[in-house]
Each structure stands twice: as structure tokens, then as C-alpha cells.
N, C-alpha and C positions, 0 to 999 in steps of 0.2 A: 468545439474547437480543440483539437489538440496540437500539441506542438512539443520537440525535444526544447531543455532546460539545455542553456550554455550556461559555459563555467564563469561567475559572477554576475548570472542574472538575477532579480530578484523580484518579486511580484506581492505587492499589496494589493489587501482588500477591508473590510469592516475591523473582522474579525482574525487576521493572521496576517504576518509578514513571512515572508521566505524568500531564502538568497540560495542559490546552487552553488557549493564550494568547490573545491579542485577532485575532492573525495567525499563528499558528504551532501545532504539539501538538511538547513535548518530551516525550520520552525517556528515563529512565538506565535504561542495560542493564548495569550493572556488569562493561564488561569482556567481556561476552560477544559471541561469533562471530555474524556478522552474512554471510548472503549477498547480494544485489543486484546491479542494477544502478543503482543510485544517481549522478547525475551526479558527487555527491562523496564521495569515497570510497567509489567501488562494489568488486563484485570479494568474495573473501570473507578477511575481517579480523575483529580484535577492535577494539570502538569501546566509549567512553562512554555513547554516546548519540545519538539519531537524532531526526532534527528531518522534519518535514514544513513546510513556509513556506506563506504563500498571498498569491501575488501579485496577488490579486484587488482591484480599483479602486487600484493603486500603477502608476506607470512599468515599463515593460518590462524586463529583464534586459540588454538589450540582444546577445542573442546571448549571453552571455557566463554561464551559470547557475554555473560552476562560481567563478570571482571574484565575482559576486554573493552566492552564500552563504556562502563564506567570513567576506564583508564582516559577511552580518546574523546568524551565529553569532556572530562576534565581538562584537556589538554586545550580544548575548547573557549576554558573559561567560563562552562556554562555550568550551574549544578546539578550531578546529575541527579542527585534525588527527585529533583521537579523536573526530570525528563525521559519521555518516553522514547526510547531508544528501539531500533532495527537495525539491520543487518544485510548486504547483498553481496552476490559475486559479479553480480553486473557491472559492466561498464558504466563508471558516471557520466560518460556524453552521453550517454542513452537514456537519460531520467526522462519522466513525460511528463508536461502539465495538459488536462484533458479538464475543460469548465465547459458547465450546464447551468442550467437558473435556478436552480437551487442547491448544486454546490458545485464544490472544485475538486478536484483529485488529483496526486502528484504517485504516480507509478516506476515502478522498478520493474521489467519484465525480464526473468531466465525461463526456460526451459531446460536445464539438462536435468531436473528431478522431475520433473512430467510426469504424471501416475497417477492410478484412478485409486478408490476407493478402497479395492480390494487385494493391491498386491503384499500387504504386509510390510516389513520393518524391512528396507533397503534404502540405499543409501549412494550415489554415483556422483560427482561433480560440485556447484555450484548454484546450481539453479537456483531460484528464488523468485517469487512475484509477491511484494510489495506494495500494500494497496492502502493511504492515508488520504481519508472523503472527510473533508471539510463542510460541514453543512452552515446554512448563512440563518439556520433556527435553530432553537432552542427542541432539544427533545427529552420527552421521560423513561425513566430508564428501560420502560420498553418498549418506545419507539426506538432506543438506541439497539437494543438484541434486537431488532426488526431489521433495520435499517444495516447491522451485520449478516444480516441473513440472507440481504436480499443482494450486498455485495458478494457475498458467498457466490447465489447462484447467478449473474451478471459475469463473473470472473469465469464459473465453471462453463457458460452457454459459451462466451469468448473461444475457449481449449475448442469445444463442440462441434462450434461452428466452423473449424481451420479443421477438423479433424486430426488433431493434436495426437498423435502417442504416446501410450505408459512408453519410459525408459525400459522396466522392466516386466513389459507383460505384452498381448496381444493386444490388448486393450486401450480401447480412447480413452486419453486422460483428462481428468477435472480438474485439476491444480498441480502444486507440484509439493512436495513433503515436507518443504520449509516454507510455505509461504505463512504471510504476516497480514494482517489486516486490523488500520484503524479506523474510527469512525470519531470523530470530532465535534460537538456540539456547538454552536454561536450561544453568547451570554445574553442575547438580548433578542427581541423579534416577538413572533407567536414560538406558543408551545406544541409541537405537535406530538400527537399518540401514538400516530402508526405508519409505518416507514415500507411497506409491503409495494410488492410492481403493482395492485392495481391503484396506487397512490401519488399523486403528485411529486412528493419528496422519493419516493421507490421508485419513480421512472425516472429523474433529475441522476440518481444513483448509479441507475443499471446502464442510462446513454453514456455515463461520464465513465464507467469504467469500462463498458463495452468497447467504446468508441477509443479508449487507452491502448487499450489490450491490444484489437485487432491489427491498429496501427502499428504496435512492436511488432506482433508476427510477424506482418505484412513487409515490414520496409526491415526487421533487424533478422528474420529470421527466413523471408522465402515463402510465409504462407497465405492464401489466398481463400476467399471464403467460398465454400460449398455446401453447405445449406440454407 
């Protein structure tokens, strides 16, 4: 199931609450292991809470995203020490909630940095895709690099499948140069090891952000699936 986030919705479940703001979707993870690479507080910790911003029709960051959100958590009232912060140019009507039975996912999808693998250090627009997978178990830290990995390639088949273009090359694109992705652990449950597609929790993963993705192309961007 996926569906766009309107402005003051808010969706509980075990292990998370999140409200979609006018500019931002927060968060509370209670505490829970968070992996990323999140400009703020990436890496993998325990946080509060994780903010997605969207810096869409606001002034530039100025180079500087990690003091910038700092600045607009705080403004928040939330701390941002114990929170994992991101970043988009997306429009905030366009956030997605996309849930599977073993987790959730709340999505950001841009395309204007679209680019494969190989075009090197460039740089065009906004783009961003944005990808925070809530899992409703407990995982070890390397079911958690697993379980990143396999968002990784679920995101990239997503591009693949739409036959997506580098911005700047001939080339089909797999992501785009700024994308961010978290993966979120539940406090309580089983513990699982391995978070891979041919696994229960790795197929919950790959539907929930497959199933994100396509839908942004689809209805925000034009694109239709062909293979």
C-alpha cells in the first residue's frame, strides 16, 4: 500500500509515530538503532527521532546541511543531538508512505541528480530520494548493512525498471548523488541476521520501496514501467 502524506497527517504504529508537517515528516523512534548515512547524525546510533526537511521554495543551505539542520530541528523543539536528520528538494505534498508486513517506509523521490555509477563528481538541481525503512524487528548489526544493501538495490532496480536517465551521461541511472537512506530497527520482537531479497524481511524491504518509487515516477514524474 502506498499512498502521498498530507500536510498534518500522522500514522502510528508499535514502534514509531510520525506526523507530516507543512515542510518536514518527523519521526519518534523511541530510542531505537538507526543506520544511515544521514548528513546529520548518520553512521549507526541510537536517536529520537528522524526528520526528513524539504527545502523546497526556501534559500539554499548554503553548502552547509549539517548546521542548517541543526538550526531547523532546533527550531522544532526537538534535540538535535538525538536526531537523525535529512535533507530534500522535493516537494512536501509528494512524501510517500509505502507499508509491507514487515516494515514501513516513508519516501522522498527527486530525480534531477539521476546518475549512474560512473559519471563522476557533478552536480545539477535538487534531486534527492530519500529512503527511511522502519522494520517492526529487531536486527544485528548485520542484518542492519544487509538490510541497507538490499534497500540500496530495490531503489536502484526502481530507476531500472522506468528506464530512468544519468542527468549527466548516456547512461541508465541507479540513484541519484544525494540520496540518503535509513534503515530503523524495532526494540522489541525477534532478532533477525539477515535482511538479503532471498529473505522474508529483504522481500518486505525491496516491495516497500519498489512499490514507493515507482509510484513517484509514475504519477509525479511521467514514467511507466518497461521491463
Amino acid at each position: 500500500m502506498v499512498k502521498i502524506l498530507s500536510q498534518g497527517e500522522e500514522i502510528r504504529a508499535q514502534s514509531f509515530e510520525a506526523k507530516m508537517n507543512s515542510d518536514s515528516l518527523l519521526i519518534d523512534i523511541h530510542g531505537s538503532r538507526v543506520l544511515s548515512n544521514a548528513p546529520l547524525n548518520g553512521g549507526l546510533r541510537k536517536a529520537g527521532s528522524l526528520v526528513n526537511y524539504s527545502l523546497y521554495g526556501k534559500k539554499d543551505c548554503e553548502n552547509m546541511p549539517v548546521e542548517y539542520l541543526r538550526k531547523i530541528i532546533k527550531s522544532m523543539n526537538i534535540d538535535p543531538s538525538n536526531t537523525v536528520g535529512l535533507m530534500t528538494g522535493v516537494k512536501p505534498d509528494s512524501f510517500l508512505f509505502s507499508d509491507e508486513e514487515l516494515v514501513s517506509s516513508f519516501l522522498s523521490v527527486g530525480n534531477d541528480n539521476a546518475a549512474s555509477p560512473l559519471d563522476g563528481l557533478k552536480y545539477s538541481g535538487a534531486g534527492t530520494i530519500n529512503i527511511i525503512v522502519l522494520c517492526r524487528v529487531k536486527l544485528t548489526d548485520g542484518a542492519m548493512v544487509d538490510a541497507y544493501k538490499t534497500a540500496t538495490e530495490a531503489k536502484s532496480y526502481s530507476l531500472l525498471s522506468r528506464r530512468v536517465k544519468s542527468q549527466f551521461s548516456e547512461r541508465t541511472a541507479t540513484g541519484t548523488i544525494t540520496d540518503v537512506t535509513a534503515i530503523v530497527q524495532n526494540n522489541t520482537g525477534d532478532e533477525y541476521r539477515y535482511a538479503g531479497t532471498g529473505t522474508d524481511l529483504g522481500s518486505s524491504i525491496s516491495r516497500s520501496i519498489y512499490n514507493g518509487i515507482s509510484y513517484a515516477l509514475d504519477h509525479f514524474y511521467g514514467y511507466s514501467e518497461v521491463m
